[in-house]
Biopython code that builds the backbone (N, CA, C, O; Angstrom):
import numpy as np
from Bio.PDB.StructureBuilder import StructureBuilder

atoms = [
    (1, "UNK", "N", (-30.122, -20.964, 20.426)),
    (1, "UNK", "CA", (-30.088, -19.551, 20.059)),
    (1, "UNK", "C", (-28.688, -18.978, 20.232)),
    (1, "UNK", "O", (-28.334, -18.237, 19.315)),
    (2, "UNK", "N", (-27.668, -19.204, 21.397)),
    (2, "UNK", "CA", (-26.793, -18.487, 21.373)),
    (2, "UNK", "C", (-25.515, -19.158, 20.875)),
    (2, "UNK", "O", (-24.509, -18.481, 21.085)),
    (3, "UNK", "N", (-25.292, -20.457, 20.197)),
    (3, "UNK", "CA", (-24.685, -21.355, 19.290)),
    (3, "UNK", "C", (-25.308, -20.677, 17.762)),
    (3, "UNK", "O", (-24.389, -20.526, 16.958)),
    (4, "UNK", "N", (-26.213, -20.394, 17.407)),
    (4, "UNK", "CA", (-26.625, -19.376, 16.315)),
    (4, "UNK", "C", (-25.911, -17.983, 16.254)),
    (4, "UNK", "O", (-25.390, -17.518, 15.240)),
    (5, "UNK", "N", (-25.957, -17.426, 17.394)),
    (5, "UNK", "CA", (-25.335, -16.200, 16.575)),
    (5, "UNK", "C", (-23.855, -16.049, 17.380)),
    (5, "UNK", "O", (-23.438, -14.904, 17.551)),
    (6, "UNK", "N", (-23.144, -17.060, 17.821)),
    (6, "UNK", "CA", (-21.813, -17.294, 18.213)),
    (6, "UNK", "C", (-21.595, -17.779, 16.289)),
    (6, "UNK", "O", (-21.048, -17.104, 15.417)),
    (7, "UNK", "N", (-21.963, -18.548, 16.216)),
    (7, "UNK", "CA", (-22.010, -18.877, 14.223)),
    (7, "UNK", "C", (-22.029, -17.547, 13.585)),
    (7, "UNK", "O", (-21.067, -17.342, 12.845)),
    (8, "UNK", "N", (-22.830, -16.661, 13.685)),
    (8, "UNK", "CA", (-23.302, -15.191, 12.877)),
    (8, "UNK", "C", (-21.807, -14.659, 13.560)),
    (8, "UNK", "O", (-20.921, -14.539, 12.714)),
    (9, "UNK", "N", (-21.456, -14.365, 14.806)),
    (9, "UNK", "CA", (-20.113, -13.685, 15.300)),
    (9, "UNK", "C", (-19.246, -14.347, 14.257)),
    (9, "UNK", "O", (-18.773, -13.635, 13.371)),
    (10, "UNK", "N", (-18.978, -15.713, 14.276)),
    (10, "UNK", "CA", (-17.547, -16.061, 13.860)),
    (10, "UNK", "C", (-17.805, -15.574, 12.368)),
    (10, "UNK", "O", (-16.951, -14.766, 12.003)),
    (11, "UNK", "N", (-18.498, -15.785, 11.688)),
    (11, "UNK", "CA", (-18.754, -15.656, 10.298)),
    (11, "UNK", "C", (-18.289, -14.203, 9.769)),
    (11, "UNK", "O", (-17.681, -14.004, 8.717)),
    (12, "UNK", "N", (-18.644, -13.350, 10.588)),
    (12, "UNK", "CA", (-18.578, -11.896, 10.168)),
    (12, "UNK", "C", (-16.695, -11.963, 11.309)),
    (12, "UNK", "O", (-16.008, -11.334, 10.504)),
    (13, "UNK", "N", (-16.329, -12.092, 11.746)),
    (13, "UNK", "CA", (-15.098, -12.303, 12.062)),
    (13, "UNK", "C", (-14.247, -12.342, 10.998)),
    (13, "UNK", "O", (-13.439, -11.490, 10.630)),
    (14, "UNK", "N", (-14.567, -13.675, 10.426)),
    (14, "UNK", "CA", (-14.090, -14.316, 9.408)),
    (14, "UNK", "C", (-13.975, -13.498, 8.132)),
    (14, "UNK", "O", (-12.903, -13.381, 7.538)),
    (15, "UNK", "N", (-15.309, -12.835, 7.656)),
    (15, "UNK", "CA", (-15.635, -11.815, 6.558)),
    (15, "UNK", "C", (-14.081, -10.720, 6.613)),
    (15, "UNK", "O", (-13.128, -10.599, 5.843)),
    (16, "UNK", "N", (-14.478, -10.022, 8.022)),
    (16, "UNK", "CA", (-13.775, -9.041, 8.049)),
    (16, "UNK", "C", (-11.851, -9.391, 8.221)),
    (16, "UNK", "O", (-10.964, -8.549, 8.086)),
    (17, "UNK", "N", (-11.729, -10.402, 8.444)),
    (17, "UNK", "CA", (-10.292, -10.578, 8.904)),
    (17, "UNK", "C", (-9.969, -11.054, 7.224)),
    (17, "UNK", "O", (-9.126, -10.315, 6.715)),
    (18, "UNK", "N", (-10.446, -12.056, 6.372)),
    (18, "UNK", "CA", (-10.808, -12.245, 5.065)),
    (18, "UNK", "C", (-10.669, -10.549, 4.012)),
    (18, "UNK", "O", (-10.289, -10.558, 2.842)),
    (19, "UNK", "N", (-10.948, -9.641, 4.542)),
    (19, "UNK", "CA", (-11.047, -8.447, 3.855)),
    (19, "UNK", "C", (-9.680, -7.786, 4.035)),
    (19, "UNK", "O", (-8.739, -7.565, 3.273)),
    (20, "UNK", "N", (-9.917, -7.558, 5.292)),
    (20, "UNK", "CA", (-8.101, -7.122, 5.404)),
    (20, "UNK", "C", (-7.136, -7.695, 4.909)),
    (20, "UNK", "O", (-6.362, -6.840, 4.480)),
    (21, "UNK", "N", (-6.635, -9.062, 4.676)),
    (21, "UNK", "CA", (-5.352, -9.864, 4.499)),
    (21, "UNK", "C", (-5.605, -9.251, 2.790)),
    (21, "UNK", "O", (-4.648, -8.757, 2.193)),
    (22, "UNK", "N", (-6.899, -9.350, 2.169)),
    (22, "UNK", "CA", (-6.933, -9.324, 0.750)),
    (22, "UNK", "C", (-6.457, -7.801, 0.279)),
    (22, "UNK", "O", (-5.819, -7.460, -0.718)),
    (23, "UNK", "N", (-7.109, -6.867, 1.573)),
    (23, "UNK", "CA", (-6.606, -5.159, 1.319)),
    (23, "UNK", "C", (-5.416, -5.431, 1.644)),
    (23, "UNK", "O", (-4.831, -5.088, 0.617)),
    (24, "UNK", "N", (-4.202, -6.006, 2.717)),
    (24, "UNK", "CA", (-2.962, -5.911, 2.979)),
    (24, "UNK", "C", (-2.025, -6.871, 1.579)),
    (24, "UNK", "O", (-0.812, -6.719, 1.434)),
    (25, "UNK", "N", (-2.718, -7.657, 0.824)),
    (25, "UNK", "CA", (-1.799, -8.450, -0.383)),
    (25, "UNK", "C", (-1.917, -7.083, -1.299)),
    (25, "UNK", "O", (-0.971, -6.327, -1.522)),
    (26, "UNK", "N", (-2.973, -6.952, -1.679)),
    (26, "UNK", "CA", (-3.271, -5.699, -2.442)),
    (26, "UNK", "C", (-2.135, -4.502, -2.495)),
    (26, "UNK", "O", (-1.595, -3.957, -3.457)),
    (27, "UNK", "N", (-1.988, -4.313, -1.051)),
    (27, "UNK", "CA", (-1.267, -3.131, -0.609)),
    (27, "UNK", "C", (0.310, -3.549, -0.559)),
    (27, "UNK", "O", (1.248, -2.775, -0.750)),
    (28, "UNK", "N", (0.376, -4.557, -0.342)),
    (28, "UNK", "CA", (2.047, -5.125, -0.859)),
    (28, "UNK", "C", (1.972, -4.989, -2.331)),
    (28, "UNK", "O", (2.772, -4.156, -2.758)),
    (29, "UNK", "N", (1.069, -5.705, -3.445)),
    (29, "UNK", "CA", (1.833, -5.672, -4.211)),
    (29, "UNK", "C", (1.580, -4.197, -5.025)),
    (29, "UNK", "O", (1.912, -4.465, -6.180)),
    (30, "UNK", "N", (1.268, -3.153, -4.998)),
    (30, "UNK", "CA", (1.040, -2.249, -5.384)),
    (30, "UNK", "C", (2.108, -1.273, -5.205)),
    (30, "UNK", "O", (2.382, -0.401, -6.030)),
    (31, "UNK", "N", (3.081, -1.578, -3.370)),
    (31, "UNK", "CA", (3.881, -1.392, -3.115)),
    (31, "UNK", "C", (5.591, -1.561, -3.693)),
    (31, "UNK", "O", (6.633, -0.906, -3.685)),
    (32, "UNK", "N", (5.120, -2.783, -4.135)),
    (32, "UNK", "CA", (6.372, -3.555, -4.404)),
    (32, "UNK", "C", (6.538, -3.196, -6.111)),
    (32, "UNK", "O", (7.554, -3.018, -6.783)),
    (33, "UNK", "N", (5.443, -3.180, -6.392)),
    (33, "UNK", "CA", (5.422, -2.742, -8.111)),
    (33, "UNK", "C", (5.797, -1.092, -8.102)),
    (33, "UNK", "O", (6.425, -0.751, -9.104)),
    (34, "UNK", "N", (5.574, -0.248, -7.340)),
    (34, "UNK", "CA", (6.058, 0.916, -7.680)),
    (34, "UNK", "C", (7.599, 1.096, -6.682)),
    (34, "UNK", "O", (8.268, 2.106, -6.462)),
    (35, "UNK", "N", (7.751, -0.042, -6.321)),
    (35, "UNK", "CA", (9.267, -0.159, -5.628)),
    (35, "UNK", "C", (10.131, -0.486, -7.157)),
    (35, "UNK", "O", (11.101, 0.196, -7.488)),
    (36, "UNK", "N", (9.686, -1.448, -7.864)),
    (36, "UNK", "CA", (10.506, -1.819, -8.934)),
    (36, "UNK", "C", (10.509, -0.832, -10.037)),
    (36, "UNK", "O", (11.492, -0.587, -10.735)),
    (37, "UNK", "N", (9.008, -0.125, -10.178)),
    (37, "UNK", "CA", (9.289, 0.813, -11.399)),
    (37, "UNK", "C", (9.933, 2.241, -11.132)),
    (37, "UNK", "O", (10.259, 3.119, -11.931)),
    (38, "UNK", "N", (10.003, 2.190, -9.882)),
    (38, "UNK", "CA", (11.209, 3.798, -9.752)),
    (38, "UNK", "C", (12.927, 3.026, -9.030)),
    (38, "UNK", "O", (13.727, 3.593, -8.286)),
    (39, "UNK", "N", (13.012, 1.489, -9.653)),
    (39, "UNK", "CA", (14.297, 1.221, -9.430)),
    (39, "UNK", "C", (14.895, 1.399, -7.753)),
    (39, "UNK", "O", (16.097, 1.601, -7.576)),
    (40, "UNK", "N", (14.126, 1.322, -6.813)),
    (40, "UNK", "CA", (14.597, 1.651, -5.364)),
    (40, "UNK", "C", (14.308, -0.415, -4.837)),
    (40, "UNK", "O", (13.997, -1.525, -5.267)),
    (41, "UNK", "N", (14.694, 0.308, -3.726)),
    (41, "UNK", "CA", (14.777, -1.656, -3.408)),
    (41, "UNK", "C", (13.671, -1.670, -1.764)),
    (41, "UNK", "O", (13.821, -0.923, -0.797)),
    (42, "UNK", "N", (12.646, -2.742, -1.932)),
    (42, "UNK", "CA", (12.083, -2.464, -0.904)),
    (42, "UNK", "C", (12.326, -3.099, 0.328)),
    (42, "UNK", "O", (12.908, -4.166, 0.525)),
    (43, "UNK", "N", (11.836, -2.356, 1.104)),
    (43, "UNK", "CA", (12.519, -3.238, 2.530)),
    (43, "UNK", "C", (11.421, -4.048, 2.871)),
    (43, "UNK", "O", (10.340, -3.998, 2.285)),
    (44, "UNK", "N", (11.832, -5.206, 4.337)),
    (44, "UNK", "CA", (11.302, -5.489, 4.797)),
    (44, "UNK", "C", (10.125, -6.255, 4.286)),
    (44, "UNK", "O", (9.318, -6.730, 5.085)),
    (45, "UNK", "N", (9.998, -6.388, 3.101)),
    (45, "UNK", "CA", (9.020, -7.464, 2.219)),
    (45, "UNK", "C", (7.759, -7.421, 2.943)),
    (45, "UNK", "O", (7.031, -8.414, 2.952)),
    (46, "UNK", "N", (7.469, -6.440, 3.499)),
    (46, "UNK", "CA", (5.709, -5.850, 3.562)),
    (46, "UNK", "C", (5.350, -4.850, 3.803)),
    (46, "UNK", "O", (6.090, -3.886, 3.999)),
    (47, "UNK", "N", (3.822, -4.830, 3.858)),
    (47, "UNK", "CA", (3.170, -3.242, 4.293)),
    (47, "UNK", "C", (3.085, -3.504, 5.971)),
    (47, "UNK", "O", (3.664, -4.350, 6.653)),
    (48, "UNK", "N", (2.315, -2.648, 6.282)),
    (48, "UNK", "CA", (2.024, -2.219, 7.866)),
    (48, "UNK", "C", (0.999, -1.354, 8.193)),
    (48, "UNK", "O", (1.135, -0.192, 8.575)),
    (49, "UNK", "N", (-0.191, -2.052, 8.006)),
    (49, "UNK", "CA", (-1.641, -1.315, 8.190)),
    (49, "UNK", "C", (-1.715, -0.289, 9.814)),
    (49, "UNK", "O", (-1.840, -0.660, 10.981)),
    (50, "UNK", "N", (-1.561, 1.210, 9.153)),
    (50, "UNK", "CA", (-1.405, 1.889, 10.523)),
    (50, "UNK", "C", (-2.992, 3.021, 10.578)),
    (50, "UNK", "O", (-3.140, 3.916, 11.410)),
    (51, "UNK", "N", (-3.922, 2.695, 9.573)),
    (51, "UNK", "CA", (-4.819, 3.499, 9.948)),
    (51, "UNK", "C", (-6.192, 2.608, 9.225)),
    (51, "UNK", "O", (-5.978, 1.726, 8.393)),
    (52, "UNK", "N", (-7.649, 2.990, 9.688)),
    (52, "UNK", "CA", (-9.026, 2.382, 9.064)),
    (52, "UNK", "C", (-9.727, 3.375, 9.014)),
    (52, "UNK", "O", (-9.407, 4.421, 9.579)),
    (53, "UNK", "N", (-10.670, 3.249, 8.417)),
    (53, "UNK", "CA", (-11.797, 4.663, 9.311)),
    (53, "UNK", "C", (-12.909, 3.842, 7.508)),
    (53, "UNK", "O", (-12.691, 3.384, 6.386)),
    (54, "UNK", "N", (-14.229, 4.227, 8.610)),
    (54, "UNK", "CA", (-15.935, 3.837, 7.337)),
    (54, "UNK", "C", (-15.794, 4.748, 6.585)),
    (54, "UNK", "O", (-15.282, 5.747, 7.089)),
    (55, "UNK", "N", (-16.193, 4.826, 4.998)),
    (55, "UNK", "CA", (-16.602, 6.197, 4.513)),
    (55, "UNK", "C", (-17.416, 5.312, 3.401)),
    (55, "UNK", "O", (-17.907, 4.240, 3.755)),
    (56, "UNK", "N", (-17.565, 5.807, 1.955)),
    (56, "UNK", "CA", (-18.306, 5.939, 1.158)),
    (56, "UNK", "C", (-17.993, 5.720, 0.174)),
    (56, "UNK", "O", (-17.548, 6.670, -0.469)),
    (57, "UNK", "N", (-18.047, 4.403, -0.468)),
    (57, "UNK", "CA", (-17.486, 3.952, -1.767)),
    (57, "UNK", "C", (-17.735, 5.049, -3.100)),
    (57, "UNK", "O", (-18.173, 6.199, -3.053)),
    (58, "UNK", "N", (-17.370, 4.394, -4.072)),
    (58, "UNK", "CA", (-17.934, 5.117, -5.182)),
    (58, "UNK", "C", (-19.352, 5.272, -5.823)),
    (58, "UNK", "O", (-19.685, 6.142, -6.627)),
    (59, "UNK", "N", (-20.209, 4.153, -5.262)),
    (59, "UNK", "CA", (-20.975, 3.558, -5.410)),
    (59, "UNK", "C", (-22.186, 3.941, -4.425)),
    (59, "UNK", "O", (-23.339, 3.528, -4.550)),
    (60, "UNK", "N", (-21.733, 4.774, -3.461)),
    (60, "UNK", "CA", (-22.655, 5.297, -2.419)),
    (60, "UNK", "C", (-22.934, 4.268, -1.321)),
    (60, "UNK", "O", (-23.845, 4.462, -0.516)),
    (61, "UNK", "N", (-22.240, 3.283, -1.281)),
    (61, "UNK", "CA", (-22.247, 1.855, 0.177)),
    (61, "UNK", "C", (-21.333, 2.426, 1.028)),
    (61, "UNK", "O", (-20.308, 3.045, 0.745)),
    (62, "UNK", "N", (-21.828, 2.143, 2.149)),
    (62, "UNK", "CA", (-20.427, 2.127, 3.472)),
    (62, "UNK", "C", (-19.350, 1.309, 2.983)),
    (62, "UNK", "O", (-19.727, 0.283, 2.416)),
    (63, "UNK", "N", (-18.140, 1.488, 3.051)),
    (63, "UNK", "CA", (-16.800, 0.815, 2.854)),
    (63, "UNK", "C", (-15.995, 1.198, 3.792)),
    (63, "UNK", "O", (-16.287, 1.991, 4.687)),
    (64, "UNK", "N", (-14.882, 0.623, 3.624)),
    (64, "UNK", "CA", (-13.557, 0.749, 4.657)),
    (64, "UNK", "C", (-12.198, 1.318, 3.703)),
    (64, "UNK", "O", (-11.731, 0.986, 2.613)),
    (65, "UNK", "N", (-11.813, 2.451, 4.837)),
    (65, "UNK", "CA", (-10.497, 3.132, 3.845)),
    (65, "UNK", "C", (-9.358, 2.217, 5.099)),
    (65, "UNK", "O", (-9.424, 2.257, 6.328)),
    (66, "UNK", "N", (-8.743, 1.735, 4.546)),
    (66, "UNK", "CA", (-7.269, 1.420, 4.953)),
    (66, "UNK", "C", (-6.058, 1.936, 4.626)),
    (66, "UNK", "O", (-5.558, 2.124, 3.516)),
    (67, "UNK", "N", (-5.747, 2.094, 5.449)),
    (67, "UNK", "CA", (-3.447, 3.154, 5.432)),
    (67, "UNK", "C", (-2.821, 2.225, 5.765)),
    (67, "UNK", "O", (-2.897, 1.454, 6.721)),
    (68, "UNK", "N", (-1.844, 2.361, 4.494)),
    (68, "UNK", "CA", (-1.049, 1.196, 4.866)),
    (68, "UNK", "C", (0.551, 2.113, 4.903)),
    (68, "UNK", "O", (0.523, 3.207, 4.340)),
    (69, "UNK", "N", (1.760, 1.719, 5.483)),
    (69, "UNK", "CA", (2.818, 2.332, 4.864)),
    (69, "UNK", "C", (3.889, 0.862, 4.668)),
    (69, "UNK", "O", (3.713, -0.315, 4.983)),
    (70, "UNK", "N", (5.003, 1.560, 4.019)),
    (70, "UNK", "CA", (6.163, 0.445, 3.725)),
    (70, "UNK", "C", (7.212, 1.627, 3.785)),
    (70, "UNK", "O", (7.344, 2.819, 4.062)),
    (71, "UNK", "N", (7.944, 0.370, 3.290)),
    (71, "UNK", "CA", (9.797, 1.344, 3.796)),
    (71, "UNK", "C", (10.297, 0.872, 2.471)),
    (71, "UNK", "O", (9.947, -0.075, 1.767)),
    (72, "UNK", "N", (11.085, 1.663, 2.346)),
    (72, "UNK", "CA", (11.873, 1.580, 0.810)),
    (72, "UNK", "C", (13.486, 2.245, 0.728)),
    (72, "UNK", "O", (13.765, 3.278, 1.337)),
    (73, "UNK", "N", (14.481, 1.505, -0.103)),
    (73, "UNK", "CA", (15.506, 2.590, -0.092)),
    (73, "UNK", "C", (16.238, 2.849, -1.392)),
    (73, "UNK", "O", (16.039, 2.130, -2.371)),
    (74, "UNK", "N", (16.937, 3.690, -1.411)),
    (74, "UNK", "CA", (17.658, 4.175, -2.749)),
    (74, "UNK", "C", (18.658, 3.675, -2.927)),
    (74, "UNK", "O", (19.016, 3.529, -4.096)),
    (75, "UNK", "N", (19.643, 3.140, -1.679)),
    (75, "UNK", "CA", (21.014, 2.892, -2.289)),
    (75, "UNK", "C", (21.192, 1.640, -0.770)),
    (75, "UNK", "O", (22.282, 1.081, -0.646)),
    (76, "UNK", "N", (20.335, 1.405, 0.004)),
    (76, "UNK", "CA", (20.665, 0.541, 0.857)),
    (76, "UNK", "C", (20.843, 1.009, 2.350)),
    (76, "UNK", "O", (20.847, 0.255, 3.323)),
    (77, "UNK", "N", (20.953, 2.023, 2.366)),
    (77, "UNK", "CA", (21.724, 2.570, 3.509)),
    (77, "UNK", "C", (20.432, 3.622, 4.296)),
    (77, "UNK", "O", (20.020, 3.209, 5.381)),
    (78, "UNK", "N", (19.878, 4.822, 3.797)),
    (78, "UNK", "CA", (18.812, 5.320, 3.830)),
    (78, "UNK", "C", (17.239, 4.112, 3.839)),
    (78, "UNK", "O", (17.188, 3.000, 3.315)),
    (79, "UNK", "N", (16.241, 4.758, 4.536)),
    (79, "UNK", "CA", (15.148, 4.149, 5.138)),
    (79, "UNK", "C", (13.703, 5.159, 4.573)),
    (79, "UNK", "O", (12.985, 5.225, 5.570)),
    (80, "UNK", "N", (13.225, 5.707, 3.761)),
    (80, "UNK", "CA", (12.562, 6.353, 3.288)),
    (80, "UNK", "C", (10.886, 5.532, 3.604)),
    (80, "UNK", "O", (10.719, 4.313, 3.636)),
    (81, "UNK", "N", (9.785, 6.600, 3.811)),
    (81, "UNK", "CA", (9.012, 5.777, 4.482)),
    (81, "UNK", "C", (7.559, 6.169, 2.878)),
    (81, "UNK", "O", (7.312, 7.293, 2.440)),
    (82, "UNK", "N", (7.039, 5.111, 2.493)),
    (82, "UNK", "CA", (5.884, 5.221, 1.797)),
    (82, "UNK", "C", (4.742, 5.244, 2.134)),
    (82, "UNK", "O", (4.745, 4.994, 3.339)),
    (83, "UNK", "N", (3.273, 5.468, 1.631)),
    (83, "UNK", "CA", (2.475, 5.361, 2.439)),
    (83, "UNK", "C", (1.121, 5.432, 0.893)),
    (83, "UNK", "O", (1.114, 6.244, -0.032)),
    (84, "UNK", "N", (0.372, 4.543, 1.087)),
    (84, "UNK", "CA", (-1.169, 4.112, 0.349)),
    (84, "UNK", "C", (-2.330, 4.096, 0.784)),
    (84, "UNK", "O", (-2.385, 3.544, 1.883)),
    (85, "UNK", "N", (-3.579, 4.569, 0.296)),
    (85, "UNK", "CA", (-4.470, 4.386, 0.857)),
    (85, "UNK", "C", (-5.415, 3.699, 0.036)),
    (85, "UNK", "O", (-5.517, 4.207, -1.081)),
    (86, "UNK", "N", (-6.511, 2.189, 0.345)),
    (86, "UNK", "CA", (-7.456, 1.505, -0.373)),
    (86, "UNK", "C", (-8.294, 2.006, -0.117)),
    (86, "UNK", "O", (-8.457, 2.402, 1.037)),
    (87, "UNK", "N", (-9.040, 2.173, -0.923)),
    (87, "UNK", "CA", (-10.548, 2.552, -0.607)),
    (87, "UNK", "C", (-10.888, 1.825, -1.068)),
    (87, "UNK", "O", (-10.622, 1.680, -2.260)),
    (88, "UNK", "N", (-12.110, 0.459, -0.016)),
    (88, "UNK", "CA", (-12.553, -0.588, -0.954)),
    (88, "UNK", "C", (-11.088, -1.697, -1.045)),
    (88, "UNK", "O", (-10.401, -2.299, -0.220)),
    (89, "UNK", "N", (-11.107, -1.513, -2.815)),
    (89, "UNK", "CA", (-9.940, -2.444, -3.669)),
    (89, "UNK", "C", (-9.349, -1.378, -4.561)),
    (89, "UNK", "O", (-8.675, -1.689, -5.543)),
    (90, "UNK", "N", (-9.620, 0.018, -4.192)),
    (90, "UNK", "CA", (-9.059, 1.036, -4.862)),
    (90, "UNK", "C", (-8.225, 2.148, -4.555)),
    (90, "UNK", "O", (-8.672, 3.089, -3.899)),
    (91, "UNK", "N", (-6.906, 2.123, -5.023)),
    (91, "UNK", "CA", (-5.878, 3.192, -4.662)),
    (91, "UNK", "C", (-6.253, 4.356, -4.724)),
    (91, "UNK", "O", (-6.386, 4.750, -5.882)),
    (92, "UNK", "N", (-6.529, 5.230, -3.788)),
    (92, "UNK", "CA", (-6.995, 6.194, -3.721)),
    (92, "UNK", "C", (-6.046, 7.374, -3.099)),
    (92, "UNK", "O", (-6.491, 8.516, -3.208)),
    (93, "UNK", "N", (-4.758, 7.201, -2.447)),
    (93, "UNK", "CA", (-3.716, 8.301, -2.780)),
    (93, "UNK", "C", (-2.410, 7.046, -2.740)),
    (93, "UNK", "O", (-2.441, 5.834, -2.523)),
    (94, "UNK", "N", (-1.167, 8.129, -3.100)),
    (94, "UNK", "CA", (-0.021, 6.841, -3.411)),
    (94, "UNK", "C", (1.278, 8.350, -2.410)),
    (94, "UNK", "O", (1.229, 9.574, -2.530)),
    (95, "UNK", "N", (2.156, 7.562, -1.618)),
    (95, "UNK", "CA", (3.237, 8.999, -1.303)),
    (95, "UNK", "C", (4.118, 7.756, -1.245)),
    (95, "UNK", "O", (4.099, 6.727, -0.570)),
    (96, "UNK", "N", (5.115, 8.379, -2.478)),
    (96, "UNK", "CA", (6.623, 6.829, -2.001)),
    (96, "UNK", "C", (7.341, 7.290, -3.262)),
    (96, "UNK", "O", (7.168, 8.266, -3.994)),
    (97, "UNK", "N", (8.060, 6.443, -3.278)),
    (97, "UNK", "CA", (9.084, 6.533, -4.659)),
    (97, "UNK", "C", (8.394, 6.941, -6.365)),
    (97, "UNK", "O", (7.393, 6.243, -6.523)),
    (98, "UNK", "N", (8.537, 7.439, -7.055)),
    (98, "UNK", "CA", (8.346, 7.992, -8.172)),
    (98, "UNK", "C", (8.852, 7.102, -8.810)),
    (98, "UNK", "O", (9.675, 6.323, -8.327)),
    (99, "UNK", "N", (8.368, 7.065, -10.223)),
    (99, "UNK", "CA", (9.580, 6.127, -11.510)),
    (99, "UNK", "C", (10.549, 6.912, -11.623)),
    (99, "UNK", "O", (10.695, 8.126, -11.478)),
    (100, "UNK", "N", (11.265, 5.977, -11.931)),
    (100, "UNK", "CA", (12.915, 6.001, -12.834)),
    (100, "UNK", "C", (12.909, 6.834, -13.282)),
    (100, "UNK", "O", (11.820, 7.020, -13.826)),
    (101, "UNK", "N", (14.147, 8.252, -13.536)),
    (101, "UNK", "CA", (14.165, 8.782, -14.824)),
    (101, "UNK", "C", (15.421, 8.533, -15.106)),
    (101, "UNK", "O", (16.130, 8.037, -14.231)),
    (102, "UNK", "N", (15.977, 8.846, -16.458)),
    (102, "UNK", "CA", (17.413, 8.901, -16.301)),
    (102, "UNK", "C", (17.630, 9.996, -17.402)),
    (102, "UNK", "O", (17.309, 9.958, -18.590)),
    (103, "UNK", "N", (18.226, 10.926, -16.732)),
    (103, "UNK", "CA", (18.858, 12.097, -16.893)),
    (103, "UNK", "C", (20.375, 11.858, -17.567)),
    (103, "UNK", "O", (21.165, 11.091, -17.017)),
    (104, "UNK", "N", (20.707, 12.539, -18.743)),
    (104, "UNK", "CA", (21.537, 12.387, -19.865)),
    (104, "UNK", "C", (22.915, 12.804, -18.785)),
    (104, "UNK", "O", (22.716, 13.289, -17.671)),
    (105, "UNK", "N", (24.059, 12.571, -19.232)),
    (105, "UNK", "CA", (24.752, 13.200, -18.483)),
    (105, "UNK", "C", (25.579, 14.620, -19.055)),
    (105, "UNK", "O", (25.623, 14.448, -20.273)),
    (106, "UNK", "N", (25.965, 15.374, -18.873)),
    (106, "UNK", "CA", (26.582, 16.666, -19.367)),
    (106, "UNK", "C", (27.863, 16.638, -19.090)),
    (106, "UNK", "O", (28.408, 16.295, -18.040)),
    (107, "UNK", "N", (28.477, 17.137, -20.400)),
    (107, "UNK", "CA", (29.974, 17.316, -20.219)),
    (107, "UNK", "C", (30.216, 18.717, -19.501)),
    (107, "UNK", "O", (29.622, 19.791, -19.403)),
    (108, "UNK", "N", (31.394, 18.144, -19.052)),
    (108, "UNK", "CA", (31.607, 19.806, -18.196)),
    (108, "UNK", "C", (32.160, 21.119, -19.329)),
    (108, "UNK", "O", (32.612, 21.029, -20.471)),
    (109, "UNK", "N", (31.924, 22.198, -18.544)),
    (109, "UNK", "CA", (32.081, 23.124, -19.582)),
    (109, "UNK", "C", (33.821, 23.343, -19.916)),
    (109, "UNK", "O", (34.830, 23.309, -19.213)),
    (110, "UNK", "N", (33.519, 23.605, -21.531)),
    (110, "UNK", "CA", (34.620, 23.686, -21.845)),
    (110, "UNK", "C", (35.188, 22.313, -22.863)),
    (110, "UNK", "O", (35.874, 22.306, -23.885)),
    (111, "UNK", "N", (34.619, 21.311, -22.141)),
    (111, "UNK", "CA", (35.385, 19.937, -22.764)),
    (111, "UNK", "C", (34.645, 19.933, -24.179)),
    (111, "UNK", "O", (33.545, 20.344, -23.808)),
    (112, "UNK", "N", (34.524, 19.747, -25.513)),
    (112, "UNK", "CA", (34.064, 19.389, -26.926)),
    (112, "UNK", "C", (34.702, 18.488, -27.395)),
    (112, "UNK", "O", (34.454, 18.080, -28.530)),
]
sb = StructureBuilder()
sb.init_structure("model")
sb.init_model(0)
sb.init_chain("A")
sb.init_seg("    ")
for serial, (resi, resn, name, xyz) in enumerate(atoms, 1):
    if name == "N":
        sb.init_residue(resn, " ", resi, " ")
    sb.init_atom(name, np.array(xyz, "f"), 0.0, 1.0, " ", f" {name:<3s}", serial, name[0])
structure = sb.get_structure()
């Protein structure tokens, strides 16, 4: 009996440690893709799961929200901090770098 549910412990161990690594790849590359499309360079080549909490899928099941943040910079020198949240396998807020724009440049006044 207690070789049975030492088996049931490790299993659900396993489940849950299995869930996270897949929410933390998730959360890198989601990271790293909006690192490249607003042109900033990311640091440190990962996330950093700093929050969990149960809530309520879309679907009406118990699920798990995970916070993740990363670091990112503009020119190398500066440390700007990002931050994602999964719900599930789903991005459910995004705070970090924006895309690219590029803004025309203007002659100064006077010059034609």
């Amino acid at each position: 009996m207690t070789l049975i549910v030492l088996m049931i412990l490790a299993a659900a161990g396993f489940a849950w440690w299995n869930a996270a690594r897949a929410a933390a790849e998730r959360a890198e590359t989601l990271g790293r893709n909006a690192c490249r499309a607003a042109d900033v360079q990311w640091l440190d080549q990962s996330v950093h799961a700093i929050g969990i909490r149960l809530c309520r899928l879309p679907g009406g099941q118990l699920g798990v929200e995970r916070t993740f943040r990363f670091d990112y910079s503009h020119d190398g020198i500066d440390r700007q901090h990002g931050r994602l949240v999964l719900r599930g396998g789903e991005l459910v807020s995004f705070t970090g770098p924006s895309m690219a724009t590029v803004t025309p440049l203007r002659r100064p006044a006077g010059e034609d």
